[in-house]
N, C-alpha and C positions, 0 to 999 in steps of 0.2 A: 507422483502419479503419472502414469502414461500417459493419459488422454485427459483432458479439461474439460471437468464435468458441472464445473461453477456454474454455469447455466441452467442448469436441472434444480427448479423450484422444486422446495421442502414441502411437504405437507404440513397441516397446522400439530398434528399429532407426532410427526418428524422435529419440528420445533420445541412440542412440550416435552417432547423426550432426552430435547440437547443434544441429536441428531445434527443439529448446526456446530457445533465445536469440534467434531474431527470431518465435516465436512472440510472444511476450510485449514484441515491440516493439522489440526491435532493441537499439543502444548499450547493450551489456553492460558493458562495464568503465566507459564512461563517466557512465551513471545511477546504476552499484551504488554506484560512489567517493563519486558525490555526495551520496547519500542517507547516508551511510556520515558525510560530513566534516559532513553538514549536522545529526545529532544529536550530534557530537562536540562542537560547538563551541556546542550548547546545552545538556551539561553532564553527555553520556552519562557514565558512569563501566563501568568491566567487572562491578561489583559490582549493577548493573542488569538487571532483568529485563526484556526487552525482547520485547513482542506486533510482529511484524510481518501488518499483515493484509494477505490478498491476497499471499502472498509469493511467490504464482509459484514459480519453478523457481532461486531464493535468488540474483538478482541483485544482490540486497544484501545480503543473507541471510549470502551466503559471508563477505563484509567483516567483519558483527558476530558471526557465529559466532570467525570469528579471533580479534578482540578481545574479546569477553565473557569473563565467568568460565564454564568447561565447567558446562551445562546452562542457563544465563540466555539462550538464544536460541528463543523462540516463535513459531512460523509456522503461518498458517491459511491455505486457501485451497480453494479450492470445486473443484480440478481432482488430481486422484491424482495423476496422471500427470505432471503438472510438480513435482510434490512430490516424484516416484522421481526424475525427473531433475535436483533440489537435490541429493537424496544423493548421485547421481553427481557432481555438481559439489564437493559437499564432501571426499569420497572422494578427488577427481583432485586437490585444493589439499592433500591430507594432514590432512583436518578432521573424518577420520568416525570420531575417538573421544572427539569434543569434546560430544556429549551433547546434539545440538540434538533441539525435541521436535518435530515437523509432523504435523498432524493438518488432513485434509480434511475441511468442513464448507460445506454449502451455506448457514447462517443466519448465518454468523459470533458461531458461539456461543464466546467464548474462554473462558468459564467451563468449559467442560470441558477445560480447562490446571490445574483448582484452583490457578491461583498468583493475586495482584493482581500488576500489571505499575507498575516503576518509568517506565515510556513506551513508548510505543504509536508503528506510522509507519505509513501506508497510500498507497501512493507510484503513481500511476498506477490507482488504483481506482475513485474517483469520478468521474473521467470515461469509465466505463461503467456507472455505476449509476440507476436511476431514483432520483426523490427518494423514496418509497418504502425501498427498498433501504439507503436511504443514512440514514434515520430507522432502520433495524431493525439496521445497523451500528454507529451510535453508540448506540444505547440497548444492545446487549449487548456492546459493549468499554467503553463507558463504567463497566459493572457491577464491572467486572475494573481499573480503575484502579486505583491506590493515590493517598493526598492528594500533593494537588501535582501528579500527573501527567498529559502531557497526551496524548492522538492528536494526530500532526502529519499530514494528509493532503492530497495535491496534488489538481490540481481545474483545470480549462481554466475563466478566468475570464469571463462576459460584464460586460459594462458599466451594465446594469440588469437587477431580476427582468423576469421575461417577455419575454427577449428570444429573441423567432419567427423572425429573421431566420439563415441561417447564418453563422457569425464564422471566419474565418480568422487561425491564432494564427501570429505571430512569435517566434523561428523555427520555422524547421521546416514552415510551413504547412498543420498538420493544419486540414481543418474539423470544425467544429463545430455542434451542433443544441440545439435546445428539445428536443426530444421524439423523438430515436432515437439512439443510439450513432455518435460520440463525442457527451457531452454538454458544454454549457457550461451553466454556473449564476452568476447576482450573488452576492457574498460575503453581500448580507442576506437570497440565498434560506435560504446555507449556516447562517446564524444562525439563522434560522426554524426549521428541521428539528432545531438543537441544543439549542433550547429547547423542542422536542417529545421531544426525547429527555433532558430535564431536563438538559444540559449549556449552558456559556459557551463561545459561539467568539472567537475574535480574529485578525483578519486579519495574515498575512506578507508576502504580495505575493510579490515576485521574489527567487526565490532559487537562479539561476541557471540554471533547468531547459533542454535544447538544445531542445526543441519548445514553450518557452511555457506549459508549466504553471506555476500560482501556489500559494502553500504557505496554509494554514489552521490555526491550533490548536483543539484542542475539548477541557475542559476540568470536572468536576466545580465546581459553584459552592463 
């Protein structure tokens, strides 16, 4: 999308309609699965407390709320109103006494979860965030890790920092910018900001995303 409109609360009639699932971008079952299989298979367990930041209206949400132990599923995200309509979406799966906690925060402050988090996912965030934004994200989930754990966040790749030119990502052919919504970033911008925000990142690449987003870890040294 050109402009970030995640801010613009749903109506309650926008929600019963599932006006929330291509708000937040469309391929609902198909992102939620994959974010879902893609910390499964880096070593999620149920017994994990799991930060999802940015979680929207729990496209993936539903998945780990399923599997976790009832109350290990944490979701932030800066929009109310996609947050009511996770509940509905938990609700409608049979999930809404599974004890997830969602709390709306404009700073991405997870510390007001008082828990440290056994892994953190931010799936579709970063390429709407300034670098800015995205230094003031990892410095306050990073606070809330526990050892060993990491944020894994997606991110439209460019090919070097400073790249001004607009990138068209395979598939899916979102564009991309320097400097306005959607954004692409070099993997050694994303390192730069992680060592502003005292974290180690390490690069994922591809991991299967349908529109060409690339995965990133970020990481307490």
């Amino acid at each position: 999308m050109a402009d970030n409109v995640y801010g613009r609360e749903l109506t309650g009639d926008e929600i019963a309609a599932g006006v929330h699932r291509d708000f937040v971008g469309g391929l609902w079952d198909e992102v939620g699965r994959l974010q879902f299989d893609y910390l499964r298979k880096r070593g999620l367990t149920p017994a994990h407390r799991l930060l999802d930041v940015g979680c929207g209206a729990l496209r993936g949400g539903v998945h780990f709320v399923r599997y976790l132990d009832p109350g290990h599923y944490f979701g932030l995200d800066v929009n109310a109103s996609l947050l009511a309509a996770g509940q509905r979406e938990l609700a409608a799966a049979g999930l809404g006494e599974r004890d997830a906690h969602l709390v709306a925060d404009d700073g991405f402050r997870a510390a007001r979860f008082g828990v440290d988090f056994d892994a953190a996912i931010a799936v579709s965030l970063f390429t709407h965030l300034t670098m800015n934004s995205i230094v003031r994200c990892l410095t306050e989930v990073g606070r809330t890790l526990a050892a060993g754990a990491r944020l894994h966040a997606s991110y439209f790749e460019a090919p070097a920092a400073a790249w001004l030119a607009p990138l068209a990502h395979a598939p899916g052919e979102i564009v991309t910018h320097c400097d306005r919504d959607p954004f692409h970033y070099a993997f050694d911008e994303l390192r730069m900001l992680a060592g502003l925000a005292g974290l180690q990142a390490e690069r994922i690449g591809d991991w299967g995303h349908p529109r060409g987003q690339r995965m990133a870890a970020f990481f307490r040294p």
